[in-house]
Wavefront OBJ file of the C-alpha trace (Angstrom):
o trace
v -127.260 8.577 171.365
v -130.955 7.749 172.128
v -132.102 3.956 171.501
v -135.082 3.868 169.280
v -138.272 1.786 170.088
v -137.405 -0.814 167.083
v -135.257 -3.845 166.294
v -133.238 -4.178 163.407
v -133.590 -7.688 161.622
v -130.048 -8.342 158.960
v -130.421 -10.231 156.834
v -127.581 -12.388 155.481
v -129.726 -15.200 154.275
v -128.164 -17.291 151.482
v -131.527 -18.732 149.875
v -134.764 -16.633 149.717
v -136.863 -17.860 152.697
v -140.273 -16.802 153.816
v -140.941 -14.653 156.867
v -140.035 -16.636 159.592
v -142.349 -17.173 162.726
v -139.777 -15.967 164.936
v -140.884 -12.416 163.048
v -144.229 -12.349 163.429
v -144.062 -13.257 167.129
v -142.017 -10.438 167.601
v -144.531 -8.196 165.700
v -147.611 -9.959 167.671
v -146.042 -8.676 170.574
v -145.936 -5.068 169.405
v -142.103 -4.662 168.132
v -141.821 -2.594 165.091
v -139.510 -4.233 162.924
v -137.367 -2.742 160.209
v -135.055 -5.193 157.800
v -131.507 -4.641 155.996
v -131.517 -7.097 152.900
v -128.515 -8.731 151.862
v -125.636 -6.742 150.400
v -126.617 -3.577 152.750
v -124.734 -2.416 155.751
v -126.804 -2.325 158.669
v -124.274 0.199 160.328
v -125.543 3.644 159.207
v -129.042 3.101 159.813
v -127.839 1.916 163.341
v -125.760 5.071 163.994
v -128.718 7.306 162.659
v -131.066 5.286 164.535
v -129.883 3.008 167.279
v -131.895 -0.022 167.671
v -133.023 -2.186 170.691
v -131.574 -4.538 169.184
v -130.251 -6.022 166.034
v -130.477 -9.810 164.861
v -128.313 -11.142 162.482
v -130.518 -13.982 160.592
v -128.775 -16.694 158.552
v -129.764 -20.056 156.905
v -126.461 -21.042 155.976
v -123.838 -18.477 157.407
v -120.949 -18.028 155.498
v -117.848 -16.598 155.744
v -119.089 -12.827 154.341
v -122.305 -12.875 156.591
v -120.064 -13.922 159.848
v -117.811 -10.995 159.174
v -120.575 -8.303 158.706
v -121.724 -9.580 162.042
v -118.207 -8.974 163.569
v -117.374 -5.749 161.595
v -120.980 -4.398 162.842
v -119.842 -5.220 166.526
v -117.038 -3.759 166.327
v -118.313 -0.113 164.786
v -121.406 -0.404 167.112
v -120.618 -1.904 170.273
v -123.235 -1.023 172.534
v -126.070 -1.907 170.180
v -126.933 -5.650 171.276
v -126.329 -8.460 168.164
v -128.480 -11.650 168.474
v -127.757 -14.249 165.636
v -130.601 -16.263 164.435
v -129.373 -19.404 162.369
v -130.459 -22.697 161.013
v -127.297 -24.563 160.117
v -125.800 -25.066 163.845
v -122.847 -26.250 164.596
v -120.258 -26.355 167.853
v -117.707 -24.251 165.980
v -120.621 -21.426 164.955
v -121.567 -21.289 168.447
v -118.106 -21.331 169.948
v -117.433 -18.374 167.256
v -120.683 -16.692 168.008
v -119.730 -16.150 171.904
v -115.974 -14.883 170.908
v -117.164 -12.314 168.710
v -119.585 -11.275 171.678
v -123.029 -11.827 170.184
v -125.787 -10.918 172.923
v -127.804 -14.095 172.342
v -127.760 -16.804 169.863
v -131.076 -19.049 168.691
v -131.230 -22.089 166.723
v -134.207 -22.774 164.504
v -136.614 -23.865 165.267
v -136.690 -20.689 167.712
v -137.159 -20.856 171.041
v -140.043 -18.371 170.474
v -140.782 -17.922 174.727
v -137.375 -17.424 175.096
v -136.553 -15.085 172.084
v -139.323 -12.650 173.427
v -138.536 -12.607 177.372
v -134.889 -11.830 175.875
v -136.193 -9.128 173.692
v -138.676 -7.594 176.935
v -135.426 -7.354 178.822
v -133.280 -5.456 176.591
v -136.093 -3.171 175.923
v -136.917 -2.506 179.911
v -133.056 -1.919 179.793
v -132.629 0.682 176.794
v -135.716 2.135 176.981
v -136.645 2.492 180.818
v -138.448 6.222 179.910
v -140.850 4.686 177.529
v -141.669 1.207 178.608
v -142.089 2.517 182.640
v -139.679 0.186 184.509
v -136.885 1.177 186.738
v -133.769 0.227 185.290
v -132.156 0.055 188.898
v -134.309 -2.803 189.669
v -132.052 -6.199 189.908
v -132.327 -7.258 186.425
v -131.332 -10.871 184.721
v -129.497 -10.267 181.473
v -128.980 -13.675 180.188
v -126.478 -12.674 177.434
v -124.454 -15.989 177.053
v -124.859 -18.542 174.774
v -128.234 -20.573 175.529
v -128.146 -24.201 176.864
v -129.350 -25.924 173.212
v -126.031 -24.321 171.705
v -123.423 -23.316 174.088
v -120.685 -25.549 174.424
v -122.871 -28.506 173.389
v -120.384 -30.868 171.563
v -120.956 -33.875 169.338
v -117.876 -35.665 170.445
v -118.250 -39.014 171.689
v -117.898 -40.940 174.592
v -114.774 -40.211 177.447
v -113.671 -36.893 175.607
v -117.409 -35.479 175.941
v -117.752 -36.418 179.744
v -114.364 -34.936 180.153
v -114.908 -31.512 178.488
v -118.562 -30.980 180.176
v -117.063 -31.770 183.492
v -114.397 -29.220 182.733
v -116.510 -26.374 181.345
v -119.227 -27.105 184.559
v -116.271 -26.838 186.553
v -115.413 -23.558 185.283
v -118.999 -22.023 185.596
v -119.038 -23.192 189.363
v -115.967 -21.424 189.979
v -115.426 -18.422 188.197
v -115.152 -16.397 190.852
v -111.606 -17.655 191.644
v -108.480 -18.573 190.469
v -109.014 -21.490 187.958
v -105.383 -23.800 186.500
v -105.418 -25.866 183.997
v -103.588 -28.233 185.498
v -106.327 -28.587 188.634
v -109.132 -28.792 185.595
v -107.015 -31.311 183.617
v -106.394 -33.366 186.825
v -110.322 -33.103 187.340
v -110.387 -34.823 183.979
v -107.838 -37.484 184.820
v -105.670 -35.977 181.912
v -101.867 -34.083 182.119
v -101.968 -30.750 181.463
v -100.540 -31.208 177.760
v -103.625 -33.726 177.172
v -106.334 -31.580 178.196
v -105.031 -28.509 176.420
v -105.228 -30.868 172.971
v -108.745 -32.438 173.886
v -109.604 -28.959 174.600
v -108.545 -26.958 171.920
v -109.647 -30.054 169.115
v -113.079 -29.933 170.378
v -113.820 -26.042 171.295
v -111.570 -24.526 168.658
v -110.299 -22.325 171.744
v -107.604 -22.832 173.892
v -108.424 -23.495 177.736
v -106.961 -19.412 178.377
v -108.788 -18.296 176.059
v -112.450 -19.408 176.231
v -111.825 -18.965 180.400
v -111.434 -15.330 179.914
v -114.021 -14.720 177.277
v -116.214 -16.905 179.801
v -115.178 -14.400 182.456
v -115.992 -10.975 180.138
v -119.415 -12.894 179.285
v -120.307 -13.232 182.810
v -119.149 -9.268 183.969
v -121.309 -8.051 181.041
v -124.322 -9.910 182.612
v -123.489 -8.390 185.370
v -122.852 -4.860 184.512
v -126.002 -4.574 183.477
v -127.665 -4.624 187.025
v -126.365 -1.009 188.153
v -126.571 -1.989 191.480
v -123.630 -4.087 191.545
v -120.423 -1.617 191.786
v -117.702 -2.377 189.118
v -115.292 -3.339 191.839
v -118.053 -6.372 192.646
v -117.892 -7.402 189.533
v -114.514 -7.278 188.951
v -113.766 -9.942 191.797
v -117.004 -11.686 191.398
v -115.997 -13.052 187.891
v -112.451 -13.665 188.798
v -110.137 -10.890 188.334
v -108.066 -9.813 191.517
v -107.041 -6.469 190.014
v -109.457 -3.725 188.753
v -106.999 -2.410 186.645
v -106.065 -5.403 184.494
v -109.977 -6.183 184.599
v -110.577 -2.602 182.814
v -108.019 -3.282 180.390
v -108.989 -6.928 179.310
v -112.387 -5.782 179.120
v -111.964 -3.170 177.167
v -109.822 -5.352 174.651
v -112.131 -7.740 174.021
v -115.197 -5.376 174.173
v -114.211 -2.013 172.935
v -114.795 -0.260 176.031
v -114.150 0.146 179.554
v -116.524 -1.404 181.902
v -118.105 1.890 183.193
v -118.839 3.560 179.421
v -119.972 -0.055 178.968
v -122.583 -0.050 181.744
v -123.494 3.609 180.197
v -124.072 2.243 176.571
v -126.723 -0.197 177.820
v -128.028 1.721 180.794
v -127.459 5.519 178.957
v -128.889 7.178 182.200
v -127.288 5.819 185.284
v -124.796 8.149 186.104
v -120.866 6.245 187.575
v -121.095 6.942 191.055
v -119.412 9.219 192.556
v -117.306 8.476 195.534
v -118.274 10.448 198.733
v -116.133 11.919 201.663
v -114.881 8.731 203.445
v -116.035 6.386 201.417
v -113.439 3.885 200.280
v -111.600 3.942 197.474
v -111.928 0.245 196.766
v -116.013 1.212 196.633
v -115.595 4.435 194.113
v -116.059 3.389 189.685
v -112.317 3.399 189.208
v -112.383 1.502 185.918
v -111.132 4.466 183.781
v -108.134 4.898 185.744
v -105.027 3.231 185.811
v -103.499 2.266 188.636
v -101.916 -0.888 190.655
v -103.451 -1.396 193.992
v -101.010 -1.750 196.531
v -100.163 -5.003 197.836
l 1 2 3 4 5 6 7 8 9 10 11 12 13 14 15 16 17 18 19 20 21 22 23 24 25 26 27 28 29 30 31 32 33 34 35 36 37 38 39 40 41 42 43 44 45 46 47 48 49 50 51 52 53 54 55 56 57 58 59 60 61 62 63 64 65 66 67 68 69 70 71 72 73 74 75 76 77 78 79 80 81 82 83 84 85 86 87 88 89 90 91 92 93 94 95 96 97 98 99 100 101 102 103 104 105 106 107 108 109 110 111 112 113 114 115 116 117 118 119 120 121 122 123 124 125 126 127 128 129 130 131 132 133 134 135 136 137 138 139 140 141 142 143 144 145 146 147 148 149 150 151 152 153 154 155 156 157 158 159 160 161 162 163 164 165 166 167 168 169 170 171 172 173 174 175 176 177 178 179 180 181 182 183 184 185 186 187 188 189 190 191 192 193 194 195 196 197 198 199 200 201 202 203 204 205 206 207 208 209 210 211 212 213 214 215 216 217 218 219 220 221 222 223 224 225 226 227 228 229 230 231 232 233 234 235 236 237 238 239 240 241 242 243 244 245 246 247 248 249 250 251 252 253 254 255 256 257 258 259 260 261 262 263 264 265 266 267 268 269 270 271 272 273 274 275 276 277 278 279 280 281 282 283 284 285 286 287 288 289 290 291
């Protein structure tokens, strides 16, 4: 379905606010915006009429506003979500990247960042209309930003230790990564760092290590230069097929009809006589490679 030249604002506001200047930078830089009130679902107008993006704008999220942002993902995957908020806290943010939220902005917003985030994801859904190449090498920066990602309030040792460990993650993702080589990093046993890390994050070590892996391949995925085999290894899998299917899990669709839904008109290669099959978009099949 064609994206339309628009963004969708929700929102799930608790108190009536003013417009917010986030808003009318967006509108001073010539996005038409169109806004769902609260206690409307956003998720027939984006069928009808699929969006450049949507944001999701709270003051104080609660538990029904979180879920309409989840529910929404999960009916519309390939429609980007960015959640705007102004009560931030380590848990939000750490729930914001699991339930695979483009971008996420604290107020007050970031304003130069919010539009050269918008200005990508247009060039990217609507190449036709705004005149760029979409094969150009493109930087999606679709993980949580540095003022909220991962940016606990703990105190003293236990903070040092958990920003060592999550720096050494990003550093290496493109390999095997134990816990017990990250707890030893820490100076902790294994059993101590899985309780500083779970107490602190919410998430277990496992957990937020994939999710950080399917964060980084959907950056990725979006340049459609970079074959879905590279990707595959370059965020740490070993085994295209298990990559396909723990993508797909955790974001409704395989990595090639992902690329599609955010790059609609860049065809999946296809492979050519004698070129290898390691090289051809395999990432709707199933297979085991052999050893």
């Amino acid at each position: 379905m064609d994206t339309h030249d628009y963004v969708l604002v929700v929102e799930r506001n608790l108190q009536e606010a003013s417009e917010s200047d986030y808003l009318a930078a967006l509108r001073g830089a010539g996005y038409r915006i169109e806004v769902v009130p609260p206690g409307k679902d956003p998720v027939p107008i984006m069928r009808a009429r699929p969006p450049i993006a949507a944001i999701f704008q709270y003051d104080f999220p609660d538990q029904q506003g979180l879920a309409d942002l989840r529910q929404t993902k999960q009916d519309i995957a390939s429609v980007p979500l960015l959640m705007m908020t102004q009560a931030h806290s380590e848990p939000l943010a750490v729930w914001a990247f699991r339930s695979r939220v483009w971008d996420y902005f604290v107020h007050p917003v970031d304003l130069p960042r919010l539009l050269e985030v918008m200005a990508t994801l247009r060039r990217v859904r609507l190449p036709a209309r705004t005149g760029k190449d979409s094969r150009q090498t493109l930087d999606i920066r679709n993980t949580i930003p540095p003022e909220a990602r991962l940016r606990f309030t703990c105190q003293g040792n236990d903070q040092s230790q958990l920003e060592r460990a999550i720096a050494f993650v990003d550093q290496n993702l493109h390999r095997k990564i134990a816990q017990a080589e990250v707890a030893d990093l820490c100076g902790l046993s294994t059993f101590q760092f899985s309780r500083l890390f779970k107490r602190l994050t919410g998430a277990t070590f496992q957990e937020y290590l994939v999710h950080r892996r399917i964060a980084e391949a959907m950056r990725l995925l979006a340049n459609p230069k970079v074959s879905i085999t590279d990707v595959c290894f370059t965020v740490g899998f070993r085994d295209l097929s298990y990559f396909t299917r723990t993508f797909q899990r955790y974001v409704g669709k395989t990595p090639s009809r992902y690329r599609l839904s955010i790059v609609p008109e860049v065809a999946a290669p296809m492979a050519q006589p004698g070129t290898p099959v390691a090289e051809a978009d395999l990432s709707d099949a199933t297979f085991t490679p052999r050893p």
